[in-house]
DSSP file (Angstrom, degrees, kcal/mol; ACC not computed):
  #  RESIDUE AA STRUCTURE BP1 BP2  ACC     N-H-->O    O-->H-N    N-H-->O    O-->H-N    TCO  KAPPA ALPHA  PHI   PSI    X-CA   Y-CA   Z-CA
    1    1 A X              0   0    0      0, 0.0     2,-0.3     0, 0.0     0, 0.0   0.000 360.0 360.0 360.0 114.0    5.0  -14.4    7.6
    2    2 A X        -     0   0    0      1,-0.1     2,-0.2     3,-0.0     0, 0.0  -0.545 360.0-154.9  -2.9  86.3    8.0  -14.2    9.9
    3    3 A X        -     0   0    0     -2,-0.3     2,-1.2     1,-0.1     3,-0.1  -0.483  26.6-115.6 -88.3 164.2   10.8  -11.7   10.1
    4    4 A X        -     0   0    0     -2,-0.2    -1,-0.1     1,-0.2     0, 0.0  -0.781  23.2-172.5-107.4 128.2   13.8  -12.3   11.3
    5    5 A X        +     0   0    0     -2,-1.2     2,-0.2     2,-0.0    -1,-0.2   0.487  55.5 109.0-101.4  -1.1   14.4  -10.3   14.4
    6    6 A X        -     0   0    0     -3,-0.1     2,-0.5     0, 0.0    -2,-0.0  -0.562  50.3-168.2 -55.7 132.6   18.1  -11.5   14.5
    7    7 A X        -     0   0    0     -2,-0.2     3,-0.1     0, 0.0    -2,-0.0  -0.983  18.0-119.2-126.5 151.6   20.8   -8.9   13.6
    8    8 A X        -     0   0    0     -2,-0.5     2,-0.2     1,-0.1     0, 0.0  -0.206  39.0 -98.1 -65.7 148.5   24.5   -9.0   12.9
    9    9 A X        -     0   0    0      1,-0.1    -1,-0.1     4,-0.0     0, 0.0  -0.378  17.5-134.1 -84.2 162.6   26.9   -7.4   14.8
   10   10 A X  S    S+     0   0    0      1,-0.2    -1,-0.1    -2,-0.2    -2,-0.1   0.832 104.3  56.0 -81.3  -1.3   27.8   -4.5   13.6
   11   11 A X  S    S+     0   0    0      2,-0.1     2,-0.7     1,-0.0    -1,-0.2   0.736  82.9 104.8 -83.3 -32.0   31.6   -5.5   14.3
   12   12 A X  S    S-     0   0    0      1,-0.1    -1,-0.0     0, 0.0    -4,-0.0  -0.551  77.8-111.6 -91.2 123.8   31.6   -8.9   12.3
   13   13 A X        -     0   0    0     -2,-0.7    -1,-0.1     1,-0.1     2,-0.1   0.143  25.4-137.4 -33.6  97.2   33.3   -8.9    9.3
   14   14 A X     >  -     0   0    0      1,-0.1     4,-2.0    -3,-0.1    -1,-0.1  -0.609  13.0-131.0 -66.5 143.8   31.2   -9.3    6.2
   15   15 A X  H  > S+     0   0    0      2,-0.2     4,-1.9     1,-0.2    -1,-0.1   0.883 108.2  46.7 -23.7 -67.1   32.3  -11.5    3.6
   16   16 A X  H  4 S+     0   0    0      1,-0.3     4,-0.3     2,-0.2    -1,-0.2   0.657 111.1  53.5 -83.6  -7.7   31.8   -8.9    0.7
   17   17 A X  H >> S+     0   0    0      2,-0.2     4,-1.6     3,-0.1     3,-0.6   0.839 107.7  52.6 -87.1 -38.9   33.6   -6.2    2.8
   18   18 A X  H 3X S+     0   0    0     -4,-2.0     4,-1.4     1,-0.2    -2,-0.2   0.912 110.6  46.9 -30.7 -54.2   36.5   -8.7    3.2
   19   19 A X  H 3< S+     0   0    0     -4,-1.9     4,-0.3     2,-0.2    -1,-0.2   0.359 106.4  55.5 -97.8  11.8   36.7   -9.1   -0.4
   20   20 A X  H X> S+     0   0    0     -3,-0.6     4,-1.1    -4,-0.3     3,-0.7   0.822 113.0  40.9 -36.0 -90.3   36.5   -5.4   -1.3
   21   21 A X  H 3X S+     0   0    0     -4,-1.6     4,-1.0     1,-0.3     3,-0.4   0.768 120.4  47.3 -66.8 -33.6   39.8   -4.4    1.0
   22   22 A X  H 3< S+     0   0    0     -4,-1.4    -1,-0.3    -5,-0.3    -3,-0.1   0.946 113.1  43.6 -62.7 -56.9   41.5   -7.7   -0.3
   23   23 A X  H <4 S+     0   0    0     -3,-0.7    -2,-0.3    -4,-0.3    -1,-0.2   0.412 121.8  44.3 -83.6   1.9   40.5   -6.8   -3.9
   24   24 A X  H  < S+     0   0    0     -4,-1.1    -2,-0.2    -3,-0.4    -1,-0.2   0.606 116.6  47.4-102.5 -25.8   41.9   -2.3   -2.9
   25   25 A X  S  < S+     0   0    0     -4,-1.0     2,-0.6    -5,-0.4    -2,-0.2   0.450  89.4 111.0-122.7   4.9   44.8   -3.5   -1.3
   26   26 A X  S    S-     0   0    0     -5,-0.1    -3,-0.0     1,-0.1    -4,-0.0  -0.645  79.6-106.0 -77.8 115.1   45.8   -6.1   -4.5
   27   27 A X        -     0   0    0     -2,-0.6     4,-0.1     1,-0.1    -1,-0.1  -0.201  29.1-118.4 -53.3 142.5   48.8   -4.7   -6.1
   28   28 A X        -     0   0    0      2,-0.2     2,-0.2     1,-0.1    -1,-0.1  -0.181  42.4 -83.9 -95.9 171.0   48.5   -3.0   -9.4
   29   29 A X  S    S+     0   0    0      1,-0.2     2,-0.3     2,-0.0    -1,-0.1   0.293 114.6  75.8 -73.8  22.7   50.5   -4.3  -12.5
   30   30 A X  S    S+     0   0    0     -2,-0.2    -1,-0.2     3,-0.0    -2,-0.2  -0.685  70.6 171.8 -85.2  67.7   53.7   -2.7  -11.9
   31   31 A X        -     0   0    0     -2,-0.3     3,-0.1     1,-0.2    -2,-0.0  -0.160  44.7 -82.8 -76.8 160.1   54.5   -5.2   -9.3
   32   32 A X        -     0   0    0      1,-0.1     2,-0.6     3,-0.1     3,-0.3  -0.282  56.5 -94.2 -61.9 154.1   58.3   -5.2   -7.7
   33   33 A X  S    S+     0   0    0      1,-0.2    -1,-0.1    -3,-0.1     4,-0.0  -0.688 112.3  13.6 -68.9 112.1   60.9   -7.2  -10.0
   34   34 A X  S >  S+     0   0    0     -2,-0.6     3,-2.5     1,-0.1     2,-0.8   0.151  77.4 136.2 107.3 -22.3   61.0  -10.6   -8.5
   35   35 A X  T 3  S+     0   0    0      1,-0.3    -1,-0.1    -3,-0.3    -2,-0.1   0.252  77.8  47.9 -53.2  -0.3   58.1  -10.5   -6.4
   36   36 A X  T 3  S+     0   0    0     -2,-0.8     2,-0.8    -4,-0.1    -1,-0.3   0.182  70.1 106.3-130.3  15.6   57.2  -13.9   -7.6
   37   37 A X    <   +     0   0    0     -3,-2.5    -2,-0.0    -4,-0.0    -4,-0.0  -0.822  42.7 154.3 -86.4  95.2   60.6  -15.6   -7.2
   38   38 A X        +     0   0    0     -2,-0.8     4,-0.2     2,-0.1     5,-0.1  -0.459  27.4 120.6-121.4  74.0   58.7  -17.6   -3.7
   39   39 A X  S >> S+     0   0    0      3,-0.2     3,-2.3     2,-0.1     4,-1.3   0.747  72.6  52.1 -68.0 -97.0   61.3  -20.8   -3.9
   40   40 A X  H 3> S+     0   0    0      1,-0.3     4,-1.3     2,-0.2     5,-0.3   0.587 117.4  26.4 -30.2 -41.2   62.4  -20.0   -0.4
   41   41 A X  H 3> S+     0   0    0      2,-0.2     4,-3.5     3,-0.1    -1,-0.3   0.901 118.2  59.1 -83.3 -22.6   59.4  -19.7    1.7
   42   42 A X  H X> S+     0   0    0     -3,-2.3     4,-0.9    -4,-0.2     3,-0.9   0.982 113.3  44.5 -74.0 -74.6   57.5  -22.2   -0.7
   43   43 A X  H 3< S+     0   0    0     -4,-1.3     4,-0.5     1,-0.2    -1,-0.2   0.630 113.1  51.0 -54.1 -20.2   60.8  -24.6    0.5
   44   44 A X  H 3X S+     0   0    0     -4,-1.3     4,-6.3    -5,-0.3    -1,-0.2   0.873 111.4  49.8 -62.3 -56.0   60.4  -23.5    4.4
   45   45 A X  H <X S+     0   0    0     -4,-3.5     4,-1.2    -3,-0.9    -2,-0.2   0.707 107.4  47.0 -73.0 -16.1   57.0  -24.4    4.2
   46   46 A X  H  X S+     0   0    0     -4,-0.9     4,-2.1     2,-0.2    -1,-0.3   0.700 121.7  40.5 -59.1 -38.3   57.3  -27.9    2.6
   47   47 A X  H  > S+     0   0    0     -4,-0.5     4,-1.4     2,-0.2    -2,-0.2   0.987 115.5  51.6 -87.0 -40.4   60.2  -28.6    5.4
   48   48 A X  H >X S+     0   0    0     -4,-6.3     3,-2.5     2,-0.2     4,-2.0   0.953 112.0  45.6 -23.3 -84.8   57.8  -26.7    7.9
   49   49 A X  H 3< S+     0   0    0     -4,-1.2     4,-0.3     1,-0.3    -2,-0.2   0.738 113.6  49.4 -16.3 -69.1   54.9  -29.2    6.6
   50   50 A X  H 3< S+     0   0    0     -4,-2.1    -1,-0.3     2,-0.2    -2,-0.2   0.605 112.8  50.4 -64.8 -24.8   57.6  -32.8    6.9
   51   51 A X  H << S+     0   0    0     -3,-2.5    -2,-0.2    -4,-1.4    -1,-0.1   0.945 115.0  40.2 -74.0 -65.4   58.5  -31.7   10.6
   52   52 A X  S  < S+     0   0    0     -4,-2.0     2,-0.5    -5,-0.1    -2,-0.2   0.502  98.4  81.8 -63.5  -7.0   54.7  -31.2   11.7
   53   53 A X  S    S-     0   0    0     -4,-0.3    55,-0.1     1,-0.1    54,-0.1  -0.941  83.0-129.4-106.3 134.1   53.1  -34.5   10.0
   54   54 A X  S    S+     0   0    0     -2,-0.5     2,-0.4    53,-0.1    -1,-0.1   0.177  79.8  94.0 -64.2   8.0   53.7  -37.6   12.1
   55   55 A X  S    S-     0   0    0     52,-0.1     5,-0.4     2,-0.0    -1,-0.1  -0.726  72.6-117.5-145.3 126.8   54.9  -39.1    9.4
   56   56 A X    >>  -     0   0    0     -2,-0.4     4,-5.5     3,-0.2     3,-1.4   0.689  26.5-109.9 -63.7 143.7   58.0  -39.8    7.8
   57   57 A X  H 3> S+     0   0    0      1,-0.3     4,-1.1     2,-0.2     5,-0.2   0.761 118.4  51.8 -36.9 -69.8   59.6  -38.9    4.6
   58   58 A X  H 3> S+     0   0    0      1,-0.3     4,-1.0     2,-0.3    -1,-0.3   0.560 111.4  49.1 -49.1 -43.7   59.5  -42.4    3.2
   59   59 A X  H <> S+     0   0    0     -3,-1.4     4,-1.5     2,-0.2     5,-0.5   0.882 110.3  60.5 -44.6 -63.1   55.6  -42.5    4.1
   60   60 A X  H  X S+     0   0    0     -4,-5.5     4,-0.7    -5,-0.4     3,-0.3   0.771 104.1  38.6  21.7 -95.6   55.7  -39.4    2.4
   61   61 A X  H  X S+     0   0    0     -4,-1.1     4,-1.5    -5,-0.2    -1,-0.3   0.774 113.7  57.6 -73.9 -44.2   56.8  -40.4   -0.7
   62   62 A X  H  X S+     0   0    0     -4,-1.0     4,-1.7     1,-0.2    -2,-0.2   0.839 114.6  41.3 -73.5 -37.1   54.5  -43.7   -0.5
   63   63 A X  H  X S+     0   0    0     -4,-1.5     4,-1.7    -3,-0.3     5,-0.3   0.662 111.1  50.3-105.2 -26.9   51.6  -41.6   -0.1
   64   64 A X  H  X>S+     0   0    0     -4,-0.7     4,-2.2    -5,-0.5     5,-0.6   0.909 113.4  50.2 -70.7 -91.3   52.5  -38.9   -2.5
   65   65 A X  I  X>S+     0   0    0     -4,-1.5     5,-4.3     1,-0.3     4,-0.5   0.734 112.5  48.1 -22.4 -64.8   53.1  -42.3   -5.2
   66   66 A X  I  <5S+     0   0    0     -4,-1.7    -1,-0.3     1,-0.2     3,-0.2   0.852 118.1  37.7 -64.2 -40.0   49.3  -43.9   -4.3
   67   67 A X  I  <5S+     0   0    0     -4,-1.7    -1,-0.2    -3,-0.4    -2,-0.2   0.678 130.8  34.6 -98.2  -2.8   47.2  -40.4   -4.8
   68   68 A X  I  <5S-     0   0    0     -4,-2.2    -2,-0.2    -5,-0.3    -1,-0.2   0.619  94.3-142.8-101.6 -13.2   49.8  -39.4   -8.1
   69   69 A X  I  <<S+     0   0    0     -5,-0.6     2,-0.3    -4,-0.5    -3,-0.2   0.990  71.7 108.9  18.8  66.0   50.1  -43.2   -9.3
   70   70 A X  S   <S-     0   0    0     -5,-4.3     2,-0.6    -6,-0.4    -2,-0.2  -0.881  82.0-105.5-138.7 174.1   53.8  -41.9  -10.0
   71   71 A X        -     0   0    0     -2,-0.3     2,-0.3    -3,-0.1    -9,-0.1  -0.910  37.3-172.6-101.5 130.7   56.7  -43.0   -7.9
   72   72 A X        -     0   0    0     -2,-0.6     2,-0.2   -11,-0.3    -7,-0.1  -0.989  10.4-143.9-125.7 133.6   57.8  -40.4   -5.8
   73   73 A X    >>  -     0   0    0     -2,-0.3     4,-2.4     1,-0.1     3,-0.7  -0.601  24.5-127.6-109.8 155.4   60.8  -40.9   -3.8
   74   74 A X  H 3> S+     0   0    0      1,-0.3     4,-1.6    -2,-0.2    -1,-0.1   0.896 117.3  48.5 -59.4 -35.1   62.1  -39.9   -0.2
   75   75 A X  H 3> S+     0   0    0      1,-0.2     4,-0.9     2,-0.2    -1,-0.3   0.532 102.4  53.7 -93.1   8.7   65.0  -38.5   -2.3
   76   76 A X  H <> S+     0   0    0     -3,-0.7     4,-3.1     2,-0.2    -2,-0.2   0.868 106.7  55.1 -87.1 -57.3   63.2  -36.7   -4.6
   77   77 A X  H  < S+     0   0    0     -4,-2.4    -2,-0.2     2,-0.2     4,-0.2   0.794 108.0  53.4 -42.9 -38.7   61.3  -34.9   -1.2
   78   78 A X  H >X S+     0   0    0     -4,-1.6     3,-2.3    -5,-0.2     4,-0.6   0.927 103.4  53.4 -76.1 -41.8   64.8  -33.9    0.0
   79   79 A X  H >< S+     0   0    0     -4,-0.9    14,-0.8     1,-0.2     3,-0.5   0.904 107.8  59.1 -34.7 -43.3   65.8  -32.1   -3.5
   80   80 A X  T 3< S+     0   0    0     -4,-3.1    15,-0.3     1,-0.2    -1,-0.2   0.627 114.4  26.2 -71.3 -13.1   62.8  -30.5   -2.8
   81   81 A X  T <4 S+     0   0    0     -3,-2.3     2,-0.5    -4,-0.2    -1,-0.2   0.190  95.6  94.0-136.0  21.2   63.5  -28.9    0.3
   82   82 A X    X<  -     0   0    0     -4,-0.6     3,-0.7    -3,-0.5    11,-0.4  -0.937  44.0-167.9-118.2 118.5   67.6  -28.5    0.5
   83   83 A X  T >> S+     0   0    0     -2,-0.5     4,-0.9     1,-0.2     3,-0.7   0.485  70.7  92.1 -76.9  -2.8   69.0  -25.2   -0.7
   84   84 A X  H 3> S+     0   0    0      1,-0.3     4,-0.6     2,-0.2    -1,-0.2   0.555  73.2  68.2 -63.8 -38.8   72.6  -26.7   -0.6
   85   85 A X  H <4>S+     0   0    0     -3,-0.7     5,-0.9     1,-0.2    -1,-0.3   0.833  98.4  48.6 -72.3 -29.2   72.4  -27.7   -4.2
   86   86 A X  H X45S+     0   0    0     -3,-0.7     3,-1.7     1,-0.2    -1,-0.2   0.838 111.7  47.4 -57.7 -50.7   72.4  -24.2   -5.4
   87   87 A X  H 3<5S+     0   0    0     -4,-0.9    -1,-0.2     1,-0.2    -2,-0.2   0.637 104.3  62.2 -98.5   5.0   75.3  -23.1   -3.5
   88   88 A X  T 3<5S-     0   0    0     -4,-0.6    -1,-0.2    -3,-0.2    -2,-0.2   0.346 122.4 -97.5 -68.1  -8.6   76.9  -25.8   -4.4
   89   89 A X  T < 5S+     0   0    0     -3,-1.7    -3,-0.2     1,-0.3    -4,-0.1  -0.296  86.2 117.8  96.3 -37.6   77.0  -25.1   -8.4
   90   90 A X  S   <S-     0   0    0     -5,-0.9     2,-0.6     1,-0.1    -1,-0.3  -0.233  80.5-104.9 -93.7 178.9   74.1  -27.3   -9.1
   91   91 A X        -     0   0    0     -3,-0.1    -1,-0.1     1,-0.1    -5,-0.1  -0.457  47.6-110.6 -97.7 123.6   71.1  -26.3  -10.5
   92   92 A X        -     0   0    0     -2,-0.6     2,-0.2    -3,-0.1    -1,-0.1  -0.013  27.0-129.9 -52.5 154.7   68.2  -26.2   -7.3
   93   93 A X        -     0   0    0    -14,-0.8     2,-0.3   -11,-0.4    -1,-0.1  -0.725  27.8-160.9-105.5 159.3   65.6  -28.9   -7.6
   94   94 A X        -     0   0    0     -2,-0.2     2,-1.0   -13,-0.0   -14,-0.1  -0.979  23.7-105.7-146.1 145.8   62.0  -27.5   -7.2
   95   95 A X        -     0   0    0     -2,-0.3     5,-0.2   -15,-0.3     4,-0.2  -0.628  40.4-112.7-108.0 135.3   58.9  -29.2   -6.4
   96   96 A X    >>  -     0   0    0     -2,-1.0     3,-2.6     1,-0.2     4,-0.8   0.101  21.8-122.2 -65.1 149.7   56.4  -29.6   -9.4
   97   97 A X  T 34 S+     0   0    0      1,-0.2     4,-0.2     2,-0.2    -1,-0.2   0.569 105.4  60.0 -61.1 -12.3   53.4  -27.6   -9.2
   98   98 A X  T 34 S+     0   0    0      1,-0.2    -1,-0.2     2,-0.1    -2,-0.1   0.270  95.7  54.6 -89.7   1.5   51.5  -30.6   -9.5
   99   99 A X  T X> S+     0   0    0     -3,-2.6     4,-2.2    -4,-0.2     3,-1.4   0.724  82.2  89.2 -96.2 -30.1   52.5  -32.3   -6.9
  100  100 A X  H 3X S+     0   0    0     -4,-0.8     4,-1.1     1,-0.3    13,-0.1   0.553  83.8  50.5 -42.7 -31.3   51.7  -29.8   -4.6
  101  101 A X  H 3> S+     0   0    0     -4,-0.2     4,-2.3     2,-0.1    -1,-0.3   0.815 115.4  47.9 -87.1 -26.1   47.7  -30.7   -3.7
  102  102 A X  H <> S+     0   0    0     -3,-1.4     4,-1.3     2,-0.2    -2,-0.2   0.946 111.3  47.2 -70.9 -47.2   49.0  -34.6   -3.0
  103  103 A X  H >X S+     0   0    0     -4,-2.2     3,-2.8     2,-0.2     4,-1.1   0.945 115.6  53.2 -62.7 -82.2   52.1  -33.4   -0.6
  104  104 A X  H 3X>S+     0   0    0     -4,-1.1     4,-2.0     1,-0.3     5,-1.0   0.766 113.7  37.2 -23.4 -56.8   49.3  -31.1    1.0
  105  105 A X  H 3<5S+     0   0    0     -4,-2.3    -1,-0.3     1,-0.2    -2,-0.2   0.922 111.1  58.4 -67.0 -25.1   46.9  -33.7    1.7
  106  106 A X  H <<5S+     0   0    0     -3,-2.8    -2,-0.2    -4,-1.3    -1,-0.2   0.924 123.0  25.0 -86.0 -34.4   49.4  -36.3    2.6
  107  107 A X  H  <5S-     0   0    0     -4,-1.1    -1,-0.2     2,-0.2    -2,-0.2   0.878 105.6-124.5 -91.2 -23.9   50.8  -33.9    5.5
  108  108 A X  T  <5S+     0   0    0     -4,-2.0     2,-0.4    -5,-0.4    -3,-0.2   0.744  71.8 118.7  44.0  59.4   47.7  -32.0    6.0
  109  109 A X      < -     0   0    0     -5,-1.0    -1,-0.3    -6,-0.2    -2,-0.2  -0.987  43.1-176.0-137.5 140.0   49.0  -29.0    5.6
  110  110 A X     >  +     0   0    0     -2,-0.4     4,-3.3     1,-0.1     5,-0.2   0.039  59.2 103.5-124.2  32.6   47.8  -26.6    2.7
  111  111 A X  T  4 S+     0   0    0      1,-0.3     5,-0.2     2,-0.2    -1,-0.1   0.795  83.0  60.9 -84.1 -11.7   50.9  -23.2    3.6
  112  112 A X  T >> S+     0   0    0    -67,-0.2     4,-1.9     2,-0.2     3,-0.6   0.932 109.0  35.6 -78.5 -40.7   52.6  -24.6    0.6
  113  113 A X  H 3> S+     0   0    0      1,-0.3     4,-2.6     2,-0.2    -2,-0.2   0.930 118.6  51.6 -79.0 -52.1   49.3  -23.7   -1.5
  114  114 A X  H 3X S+     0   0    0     -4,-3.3     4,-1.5     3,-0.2    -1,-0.3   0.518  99.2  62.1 -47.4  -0.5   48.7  -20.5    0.5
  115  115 A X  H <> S+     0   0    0     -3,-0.6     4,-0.9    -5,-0.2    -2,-0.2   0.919 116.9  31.2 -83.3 -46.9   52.3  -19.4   -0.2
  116  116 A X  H  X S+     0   0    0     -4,-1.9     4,-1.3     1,-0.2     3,-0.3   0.814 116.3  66.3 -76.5 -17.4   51.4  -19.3   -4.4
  117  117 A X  H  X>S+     0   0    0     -4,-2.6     5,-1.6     1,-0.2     4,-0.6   0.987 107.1  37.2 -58.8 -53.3   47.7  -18.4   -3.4
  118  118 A X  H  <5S+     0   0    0     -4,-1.5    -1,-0.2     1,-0.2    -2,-0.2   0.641 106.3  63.0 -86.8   8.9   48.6  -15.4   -2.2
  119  119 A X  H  <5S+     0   0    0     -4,-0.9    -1,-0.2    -3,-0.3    -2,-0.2   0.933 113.2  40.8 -57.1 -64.2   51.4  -14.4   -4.7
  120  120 A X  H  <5S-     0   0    0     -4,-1.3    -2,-0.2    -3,-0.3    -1,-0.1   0.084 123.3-102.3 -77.3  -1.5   48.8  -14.4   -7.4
  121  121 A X  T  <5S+     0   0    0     -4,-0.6     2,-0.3     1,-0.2    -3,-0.2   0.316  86.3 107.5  86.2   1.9   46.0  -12.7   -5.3
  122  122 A X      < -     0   0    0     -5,-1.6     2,-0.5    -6,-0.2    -1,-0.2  -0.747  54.7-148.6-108.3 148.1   44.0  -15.5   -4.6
  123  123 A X        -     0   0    0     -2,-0.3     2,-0.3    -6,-0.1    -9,-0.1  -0.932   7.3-144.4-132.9 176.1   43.5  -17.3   -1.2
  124  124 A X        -     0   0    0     -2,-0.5     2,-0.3   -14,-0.1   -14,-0.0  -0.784  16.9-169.9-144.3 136.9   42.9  -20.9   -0.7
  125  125 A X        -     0   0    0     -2,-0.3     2,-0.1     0, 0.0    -2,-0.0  -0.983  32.6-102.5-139.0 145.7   40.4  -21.6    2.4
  126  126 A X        -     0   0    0     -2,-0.3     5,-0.0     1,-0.1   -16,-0.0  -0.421  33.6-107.8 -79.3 152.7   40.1  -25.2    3.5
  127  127 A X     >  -     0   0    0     -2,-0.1     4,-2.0     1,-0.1     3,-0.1   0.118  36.3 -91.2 -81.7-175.4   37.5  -27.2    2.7
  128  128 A X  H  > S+     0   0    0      2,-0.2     4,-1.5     1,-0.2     5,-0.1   0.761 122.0  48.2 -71.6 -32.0   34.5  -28.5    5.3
  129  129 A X  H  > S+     0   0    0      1,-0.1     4,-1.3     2,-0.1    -1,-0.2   0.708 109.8  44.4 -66.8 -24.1   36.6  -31.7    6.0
  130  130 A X  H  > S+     0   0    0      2,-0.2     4,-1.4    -3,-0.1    -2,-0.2   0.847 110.6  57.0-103.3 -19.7   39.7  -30.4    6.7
  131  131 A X  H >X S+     0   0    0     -4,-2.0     3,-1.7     2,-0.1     4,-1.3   0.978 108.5  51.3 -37.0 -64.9   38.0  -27.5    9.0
  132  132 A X  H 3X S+     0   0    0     -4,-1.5     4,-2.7     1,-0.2    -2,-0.2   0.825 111.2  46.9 -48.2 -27.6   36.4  -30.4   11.1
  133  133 A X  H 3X S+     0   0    0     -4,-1.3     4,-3.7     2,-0.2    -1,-0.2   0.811 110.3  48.7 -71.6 -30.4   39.6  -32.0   11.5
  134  134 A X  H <X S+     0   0    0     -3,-1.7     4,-2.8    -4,-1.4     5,-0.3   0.990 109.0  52.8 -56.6 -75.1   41.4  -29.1   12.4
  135  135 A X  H  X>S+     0   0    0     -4,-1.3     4,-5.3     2,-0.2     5,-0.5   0.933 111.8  50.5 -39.1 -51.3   38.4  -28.3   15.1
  136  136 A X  H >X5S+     0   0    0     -4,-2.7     4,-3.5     1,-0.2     3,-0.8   0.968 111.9  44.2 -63.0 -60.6   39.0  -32.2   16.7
  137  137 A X  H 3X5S+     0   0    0     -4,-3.7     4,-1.5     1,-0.2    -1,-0.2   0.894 115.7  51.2 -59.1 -17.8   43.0  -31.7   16.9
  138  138 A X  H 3X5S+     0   0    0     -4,-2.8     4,-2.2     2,-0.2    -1,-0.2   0.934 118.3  37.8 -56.7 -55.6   41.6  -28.2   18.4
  139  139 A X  H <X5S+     0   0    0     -4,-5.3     4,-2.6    -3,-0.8    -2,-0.2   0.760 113.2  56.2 -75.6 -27.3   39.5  -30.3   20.7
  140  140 A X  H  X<S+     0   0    0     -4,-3.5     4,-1.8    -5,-0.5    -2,-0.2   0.781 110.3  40.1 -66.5 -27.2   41.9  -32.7   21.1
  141  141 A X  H  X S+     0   0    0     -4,-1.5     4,-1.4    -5,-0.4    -2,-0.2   0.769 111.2  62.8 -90.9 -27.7   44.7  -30.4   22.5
  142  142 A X  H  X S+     0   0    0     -4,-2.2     4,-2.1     2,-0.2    -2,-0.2   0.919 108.6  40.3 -58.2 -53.2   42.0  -28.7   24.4
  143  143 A X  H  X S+     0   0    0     -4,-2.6     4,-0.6     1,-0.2    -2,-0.2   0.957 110.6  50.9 -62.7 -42.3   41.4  -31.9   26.3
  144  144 A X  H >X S+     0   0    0     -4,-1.8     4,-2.6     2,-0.2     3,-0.7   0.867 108.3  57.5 -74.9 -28.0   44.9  -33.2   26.9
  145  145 A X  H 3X S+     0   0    0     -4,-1.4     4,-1.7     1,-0.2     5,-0.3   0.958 108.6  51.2 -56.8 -73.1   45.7  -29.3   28.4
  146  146 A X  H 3< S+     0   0    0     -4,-2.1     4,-0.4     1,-0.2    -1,-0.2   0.492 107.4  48.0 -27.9 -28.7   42.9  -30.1   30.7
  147  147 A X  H XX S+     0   0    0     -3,-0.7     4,-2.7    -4,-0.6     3,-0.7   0.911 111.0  57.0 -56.4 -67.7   44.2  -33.4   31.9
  148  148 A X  H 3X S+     0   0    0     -4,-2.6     4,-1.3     1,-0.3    -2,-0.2   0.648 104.4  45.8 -12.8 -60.1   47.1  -31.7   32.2
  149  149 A X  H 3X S+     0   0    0     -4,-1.7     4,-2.1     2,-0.2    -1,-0.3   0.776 107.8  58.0 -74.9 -31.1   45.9  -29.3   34.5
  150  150 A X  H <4 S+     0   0    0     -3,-0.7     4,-0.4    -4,-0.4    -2,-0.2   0.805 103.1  52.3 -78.9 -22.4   44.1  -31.6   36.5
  151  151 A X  H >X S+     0   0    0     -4,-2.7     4,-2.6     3,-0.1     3,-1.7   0.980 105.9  54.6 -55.4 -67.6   47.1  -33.5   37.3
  152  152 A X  H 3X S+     0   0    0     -4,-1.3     4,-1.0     1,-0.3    -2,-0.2   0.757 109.1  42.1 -55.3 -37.8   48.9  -30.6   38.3
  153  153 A X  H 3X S+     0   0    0     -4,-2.1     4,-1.1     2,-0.2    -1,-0.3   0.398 117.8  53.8 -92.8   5.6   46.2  -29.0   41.3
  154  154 A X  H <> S+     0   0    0     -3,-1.7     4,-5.1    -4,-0.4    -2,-0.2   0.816 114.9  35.2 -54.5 -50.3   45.9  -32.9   42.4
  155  155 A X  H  X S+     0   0    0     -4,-2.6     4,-1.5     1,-0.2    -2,-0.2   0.779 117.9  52.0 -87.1  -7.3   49.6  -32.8   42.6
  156  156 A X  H >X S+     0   0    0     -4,-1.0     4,-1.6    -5,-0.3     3,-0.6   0.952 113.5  49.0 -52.9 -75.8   49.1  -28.9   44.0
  157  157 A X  H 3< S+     0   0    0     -4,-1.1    -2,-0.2     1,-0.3     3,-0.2   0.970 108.5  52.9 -46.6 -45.8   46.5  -30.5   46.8
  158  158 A X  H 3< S+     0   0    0     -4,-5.1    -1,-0.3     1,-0.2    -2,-0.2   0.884 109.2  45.0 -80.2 -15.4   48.8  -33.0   47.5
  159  159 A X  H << S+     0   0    0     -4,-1.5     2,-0.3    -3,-0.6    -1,-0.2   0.600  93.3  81.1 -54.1 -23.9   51.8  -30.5   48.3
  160  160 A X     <        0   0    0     -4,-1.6     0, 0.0    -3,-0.2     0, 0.0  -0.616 360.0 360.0-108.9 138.5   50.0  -27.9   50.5
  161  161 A X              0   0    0     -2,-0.3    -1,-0.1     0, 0.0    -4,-0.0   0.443 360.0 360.0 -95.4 360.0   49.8  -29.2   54.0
């Protein structure tokens, strides 16, 4: 029989000590008045989300429509993320909670989900597909820096007499 003569460092973070201090530092039920009014950052992080996906509102909405088999509209996606109506008189449009995993997959972005995970004490960790995809754009940005660089001391070599 085998032991295992590996040991953890004594610096890296256990799981269950993670979820200890998460679950000590979770606010008790006299929580602030309002403290769950998150329309604004939840609406930053939707517009955040439509800047950083390569693809357009109107794609958006098309992609949003095929995984909901609802129609969703481009202008329905700006309601969702313009504070104008409010201060305007009309009553702000908000985007239903049930859209919220379809817009997340369609941009790949999940801060909209974190915003209300952590509101409610819970946090939302991405799944084993959407790590790996993360790690390739990781690796991907890693290479193109590297091109980068190697352009620049060619163009280095070729200045210096």
């Amino acid at each position: 029989m085998s032991k295992c003569t590996q040991r953890m460092d004594d610096r890296q973070l256990n799981i269950f000590d993670l979820l200890k201090d998460l679950t000590e530092s979770r606010p008790d039920d006299r929580t602030p008045q309002g403290r769950f009014k998150i329309i604004d950052p939840l609406r930053q992080s939707i517009r955040d989300a439509i800047k950083k996906s390569p693809l357009s509102r109107h794609q958006i909405a098309g992609e949003m429509s095929h995984l909901l088999d609802e129609s969703i509209t481009k202008e329905q996606i700006d309601s969702w993320t313009r504070a104008s109506d409010e201060m305007n008189g009309r009553p702000g449009r908000h985007i239903p909670a049930e859209y919220l995993p379809a817009f997340c997959q369609v941009t790949e972005d999940n801060e909209p989900l974190m915003i209300m995970g952590r509101v409610a004490g819970v946090f939302v960790l991405p799944g084993p597909e959407a790590l790996r995809a993360e790690i390739q754009r990781l690796d991907e940005d890693i290479n193109k820096a590297k091109a980068q660089k190697r352009k620049r001391l060619l163009f280095l070599k070729e200045m210096e007499p």
